[in-house]
N, C-alpha and C positions, 0 to 999 in steps of 0.2 A: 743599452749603451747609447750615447748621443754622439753624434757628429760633430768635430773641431772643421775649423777650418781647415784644417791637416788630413781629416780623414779622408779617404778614396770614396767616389759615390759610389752607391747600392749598384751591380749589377744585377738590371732587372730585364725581363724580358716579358714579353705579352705572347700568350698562344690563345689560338682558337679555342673556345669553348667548345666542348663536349659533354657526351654523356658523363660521361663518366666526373663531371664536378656538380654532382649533386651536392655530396658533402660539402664540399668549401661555401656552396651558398646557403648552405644552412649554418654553415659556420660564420657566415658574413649578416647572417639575420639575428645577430644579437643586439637586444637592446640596445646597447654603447654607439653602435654602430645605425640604429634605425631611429634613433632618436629624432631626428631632423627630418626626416621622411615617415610622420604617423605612427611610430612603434613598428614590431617583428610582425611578419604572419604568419599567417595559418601552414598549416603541412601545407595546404591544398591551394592555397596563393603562391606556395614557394614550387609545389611541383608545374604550376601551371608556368610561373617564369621560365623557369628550368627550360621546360620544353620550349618557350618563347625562345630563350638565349640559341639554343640547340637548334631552333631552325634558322635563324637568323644568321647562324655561324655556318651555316650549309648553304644560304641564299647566294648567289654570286650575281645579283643583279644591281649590286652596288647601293641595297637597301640600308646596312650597313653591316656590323658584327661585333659579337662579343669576345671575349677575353678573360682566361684566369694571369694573372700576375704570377710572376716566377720572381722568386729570390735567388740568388745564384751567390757562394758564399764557398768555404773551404769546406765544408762539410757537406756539401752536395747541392742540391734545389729545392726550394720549400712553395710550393701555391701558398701567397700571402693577402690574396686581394682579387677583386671582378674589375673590370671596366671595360668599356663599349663605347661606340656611338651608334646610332640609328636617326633614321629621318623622322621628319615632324613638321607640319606648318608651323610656322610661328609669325603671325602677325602678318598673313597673307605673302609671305615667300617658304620657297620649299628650302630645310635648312638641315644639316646634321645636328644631331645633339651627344652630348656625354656626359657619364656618369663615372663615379668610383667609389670604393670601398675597398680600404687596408686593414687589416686584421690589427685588433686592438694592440697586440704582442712588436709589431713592426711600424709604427707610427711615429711620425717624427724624424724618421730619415731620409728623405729625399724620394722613396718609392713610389707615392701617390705622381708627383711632379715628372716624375722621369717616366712612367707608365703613362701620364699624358701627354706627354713630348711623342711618345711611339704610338700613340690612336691617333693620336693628329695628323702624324707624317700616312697613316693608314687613311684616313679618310680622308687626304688630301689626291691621294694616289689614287682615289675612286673617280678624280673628274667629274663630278656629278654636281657638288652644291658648294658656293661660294663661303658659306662661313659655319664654323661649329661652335655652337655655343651649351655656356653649361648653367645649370639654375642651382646654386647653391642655397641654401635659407639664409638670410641674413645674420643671422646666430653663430652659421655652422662656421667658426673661423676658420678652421685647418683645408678647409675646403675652399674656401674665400681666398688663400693664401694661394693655394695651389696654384688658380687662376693665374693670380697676378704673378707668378714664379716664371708660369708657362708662357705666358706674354696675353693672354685675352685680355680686351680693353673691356673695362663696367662701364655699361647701358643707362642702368640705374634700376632701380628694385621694380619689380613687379607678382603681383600675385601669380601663383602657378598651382595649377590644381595634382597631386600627387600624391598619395594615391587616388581613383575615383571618388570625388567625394569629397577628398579633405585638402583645403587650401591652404597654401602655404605663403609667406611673402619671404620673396628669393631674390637674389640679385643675377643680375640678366648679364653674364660674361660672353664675349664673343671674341673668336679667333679667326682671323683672315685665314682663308684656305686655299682661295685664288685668284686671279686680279680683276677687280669690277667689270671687264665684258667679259666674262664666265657666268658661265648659270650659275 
């Protein structure tokens, strides 16, 4: 079903990743979905994230955290989707970064947008790093779109290596997090 301008937005909600969303990341490793980022991996790339997500989402040193997406709908709660930020140099300052993935089935309704509006206000609430940015491929439009939904201003493109190995040319998004004398 698509959104009118009439329609109610998704309520969506962000929880902490846990063990226990193994499946949904394996769910989120499909093709459709990994296209833009090198194809699916292996079991053994997907339990190694896993565990990545899992500790990251235990970390309380303000390194950052992951996230499954919650659908919230009349018929109960559905995990629809991952997103995060975590740190990262980029271009010699210390920065947040984000990511996301919406289940092929829920695309198109506002969930992606609205699950980054709620990482942002999360990693703005960490105090730690002035801006969060996000590296879409320049291909990926729904992702592209996101950005500019959420308010990040484009940088302009630049290569980004993702996964080890395989380089991507991505458009370099940035969202203000806090005001220029902030780290």
């Amino acid at each position: 079903m698509e959104r009118t301008a009439s329609s109610p937005a998704p309520v969506v909600r962000i929880v902490p990743w846990s063990d226990g969303d193994l499946e949904l990341l394996r769910r989120a490793n499909a093709p459709e979905l990994m296209d833009h980022l090198g194809g699916p991996e292996s079991e053994e790339q997907l339990m190694a994230r896993h565990d990545r997500y899992v500790a990251l989402s235990e970390d309380r040193t303000g390194s950052g955290r992951m996230y499954r997406i919650v659908l919230a709908d009349g018929s109960g709660e559905e995990a629809v989707g991952t997103i995060g930020f975590w740190e990262r140099t980029w271009r010699g300052q210390e920065v947040y970064e984000t990511g996301w993935a919406v289940l092929p089935g829920y695309q198109g309704r506002g969930i992606a947008a609205t699950a980054a509006v709620a990482v942002a206000e999360q990693a703005r609430a960490e105090h730690k790093h002035r801006h969060l940015h996000a590296y879409p491929s320049v291909d990926n439009a729904a992702s592209n779109a996101v950005c500019r939904k959420v308010g990040f201003t484009l940088l302009g493109m630049c290569d980004f290596e993702y996964p080890p190995g395989h380089v991507l040319l991505t458009n370099n998004w940035r969202l203000e997090l806090a005001p220029e004398s902030a780290p």
